[in-house]
N, C-alpha and C positions, 0 to 999 in steps of 0.2 A: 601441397596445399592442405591444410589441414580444413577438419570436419566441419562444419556449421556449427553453431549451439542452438543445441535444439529450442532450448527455451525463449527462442526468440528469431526463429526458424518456422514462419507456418506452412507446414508444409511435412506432410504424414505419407506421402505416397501416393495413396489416393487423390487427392484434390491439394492444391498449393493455392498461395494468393497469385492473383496476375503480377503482383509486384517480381513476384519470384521467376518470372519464363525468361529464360534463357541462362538460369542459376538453380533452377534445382528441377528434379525429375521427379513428373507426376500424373497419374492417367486425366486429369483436368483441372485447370486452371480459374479460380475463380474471383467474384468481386468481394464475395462473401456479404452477409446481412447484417447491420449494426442492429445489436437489441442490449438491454439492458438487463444488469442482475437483481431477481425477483424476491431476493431473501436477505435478512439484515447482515449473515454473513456465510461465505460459503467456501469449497476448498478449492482450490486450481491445481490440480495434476499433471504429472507429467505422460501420463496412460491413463486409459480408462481405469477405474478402481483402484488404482496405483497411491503411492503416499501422497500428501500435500505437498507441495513445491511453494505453493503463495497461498493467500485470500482474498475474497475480492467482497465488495460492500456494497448493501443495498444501493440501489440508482449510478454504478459504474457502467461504461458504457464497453461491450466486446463486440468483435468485429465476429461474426459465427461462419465457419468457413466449411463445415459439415455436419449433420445429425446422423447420427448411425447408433444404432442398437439402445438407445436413452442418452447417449451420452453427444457432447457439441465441441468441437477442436475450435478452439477461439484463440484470438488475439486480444488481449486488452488494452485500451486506448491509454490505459495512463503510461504504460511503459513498454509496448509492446511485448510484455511475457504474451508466450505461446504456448497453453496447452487445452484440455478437457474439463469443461464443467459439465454435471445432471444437466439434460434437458429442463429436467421441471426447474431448475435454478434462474433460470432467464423468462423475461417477457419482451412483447413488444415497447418500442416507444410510446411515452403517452401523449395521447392525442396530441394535447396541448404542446410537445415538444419535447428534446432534451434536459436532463434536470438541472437548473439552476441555480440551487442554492445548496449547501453543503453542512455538515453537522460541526462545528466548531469548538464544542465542549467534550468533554472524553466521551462523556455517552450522555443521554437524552432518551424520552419515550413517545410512543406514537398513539395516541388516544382514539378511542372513536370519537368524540366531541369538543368542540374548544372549552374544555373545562376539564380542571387537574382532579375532577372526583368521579369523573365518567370512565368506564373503565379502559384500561390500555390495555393494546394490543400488543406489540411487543419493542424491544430496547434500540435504538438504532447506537453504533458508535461512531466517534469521533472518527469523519471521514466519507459517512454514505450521503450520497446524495439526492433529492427530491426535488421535485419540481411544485413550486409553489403555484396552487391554483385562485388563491386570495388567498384576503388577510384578514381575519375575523379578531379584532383586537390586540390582546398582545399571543392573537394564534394563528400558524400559519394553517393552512387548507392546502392538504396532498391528498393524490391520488390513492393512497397508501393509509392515510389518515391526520389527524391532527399531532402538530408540536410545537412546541415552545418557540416562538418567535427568537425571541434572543439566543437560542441554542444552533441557529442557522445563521452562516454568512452566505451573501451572494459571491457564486462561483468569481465573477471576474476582480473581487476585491481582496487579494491574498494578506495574511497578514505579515507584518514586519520581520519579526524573530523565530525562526523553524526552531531554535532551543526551546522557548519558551510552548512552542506546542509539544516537543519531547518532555516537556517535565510540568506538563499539566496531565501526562502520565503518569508519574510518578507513583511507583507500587502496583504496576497492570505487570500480571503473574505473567512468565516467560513461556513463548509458545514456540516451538521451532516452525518455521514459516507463517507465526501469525499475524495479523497485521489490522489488530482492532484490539478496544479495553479489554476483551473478553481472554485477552492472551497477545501477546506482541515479542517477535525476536528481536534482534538486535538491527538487521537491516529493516525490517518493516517501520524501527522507532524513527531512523532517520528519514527514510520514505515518505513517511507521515508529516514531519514536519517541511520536506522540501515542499512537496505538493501543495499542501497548505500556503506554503509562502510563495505558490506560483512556479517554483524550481523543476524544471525537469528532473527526475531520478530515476535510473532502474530499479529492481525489485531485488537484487542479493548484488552482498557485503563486495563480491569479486568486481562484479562489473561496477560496481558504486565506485570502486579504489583507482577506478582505470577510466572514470569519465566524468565522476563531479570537482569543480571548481578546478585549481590547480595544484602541483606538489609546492610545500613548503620549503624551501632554502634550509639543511640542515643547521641544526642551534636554533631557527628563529623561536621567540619567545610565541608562547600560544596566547592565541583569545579568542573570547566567544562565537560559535558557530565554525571552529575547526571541526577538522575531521582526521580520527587516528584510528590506521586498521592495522590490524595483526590475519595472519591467515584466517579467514573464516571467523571475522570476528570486526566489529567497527563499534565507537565512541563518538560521541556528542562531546566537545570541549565546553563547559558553561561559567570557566573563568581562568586565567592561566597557570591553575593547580587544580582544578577539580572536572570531573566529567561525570554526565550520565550515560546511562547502556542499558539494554536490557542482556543481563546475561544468567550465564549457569549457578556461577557461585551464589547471587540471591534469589534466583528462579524470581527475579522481577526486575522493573525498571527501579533504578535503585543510583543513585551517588556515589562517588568511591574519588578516591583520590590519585591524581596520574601518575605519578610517582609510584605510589603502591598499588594501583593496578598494573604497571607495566612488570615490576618485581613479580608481582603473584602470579600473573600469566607465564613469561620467563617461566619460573619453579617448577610450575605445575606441567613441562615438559611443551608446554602447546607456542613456544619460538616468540621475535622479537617482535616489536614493531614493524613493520612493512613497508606502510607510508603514511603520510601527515598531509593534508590537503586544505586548503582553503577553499570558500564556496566564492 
């Protein structure tokens, strides 16, 4: 029987989810706390002070299944990764509830006041979520602060085309596990866009390859909102010769051609294609 993986495994030793009793070994078992993350964007580890593994954005919700030494072993509601955010990165829920509405433009700012000269506080990106307390014109009212009405959708109205949210990224500098304007990898670009469009998605390229939509019938001809991975490595199709990515070669989310992306990857030693999926 092989290992768990961990990243999606809660369960450190110490404490496990109850989901987990009678599948993993732990001195207690628990229901854990749902709180929210308190900062526009922040790392997810797979250890305490360990590298990044993901990001997580203002107003997503984690499931807190221990605090020990500053640091909190979560689970995260969107795709269930499992590891360590700071203490200080999380708050409780707000009064008012769960947040509702969601940042729909690559990024947006958060003001003290409903007015664009009052000063702001700081950047939110495309994907953090707030909970609207009113609506002061064309300005919402958060707990957090003020923003742009139009730069918010409501959570339950996903939109249409997950491409078309990957390439209203377009030119967001490459981050290895990041998953906002401020820097975005390559599974984070597609993550972004499934979510958005209401899709379930994990959080890395491996498990993406092995659970979104289905494998494409080798030859078929591509179209928009495929999906093509190479080990440790996945593409947005946006017409059936071109793709976006965020990748190495332009240290951004950038267009390239499928044809000559698939050559250049080949050459450059790092293997073929893998698999081709539809959503």
């Amino acid at each position: 029987m092989s290992a768990p993986d961990r990243r999606r495994w809660p369960c450190n030793g110490r404490v496990a989810s109850v989901a987990l009793m009678g599948r993993a070994e732990a001195e207690r078992f628990v229901e854990g706390t749902v709180r929210c993350i308190a900062h526009p964007i922040t790392d997810l580890r797979g250890r305490p002070g360990g590298p990044r593994d993901r990001q997580m954005l203002l107003g997503e919700l984690v499931r807190v299944y221990e605090m020990r030494q500053g640091w909190a072993f979560i689970e995260a509601a969107r795709d269930g990764y499992t590891g360590y955010l700071k203490e200080s990165d999380l708050e409780a829920l707000p009064a008012e509830g769960a947040p509702d509405h969601v940042v729909a433009v690559p990024s947006t700012h958060l003001y003290t006041e409903a007015d664009l000269k009052s000063p702001d506080i700081t950047h939110l990106s495309l994907g953090a979520r707030v909970k609207v307390e009113d609506f002061e014109g064309k300005w919402a009212r958060t707990s957090h602060g003020h923003v742009f009405a139009k730069h918010l959708r409501p959570l339950l109205e996903p939109v249409a085309d997950p491409v078309a949210v990957a390439e209203s990224l377009i030119g967001t500098p490459y981050l290895w596990g990041g998953n906002s304007r401020d820097g975005i990898d390559c599974s984070g670009l597609v993550q972004a866009g499934c979510l958005m469009a209401g899709i379930s998605c994990p959080g890395d390229s491996d498990m993406q390859s092995r659970e979104l939509g289905h494998p494409l019938p080798e030859g078929a001809p591509y179209q928009r909102g495929d999906l093509i991975f190479w080990k440790g490595h996945v593409a947005w199709v946006t017409d059936p010769t071109t793709l976006i990515h965020a990748n190495g070669n332009d240290m951004a989310v950038a267009y390239e051609g499928i044809t000559d992306t698939i050559a250049r990857i080949e050459a450059a030693g790092e293997g073929p294609v893998t698999m081709r999926r539809r959503l």
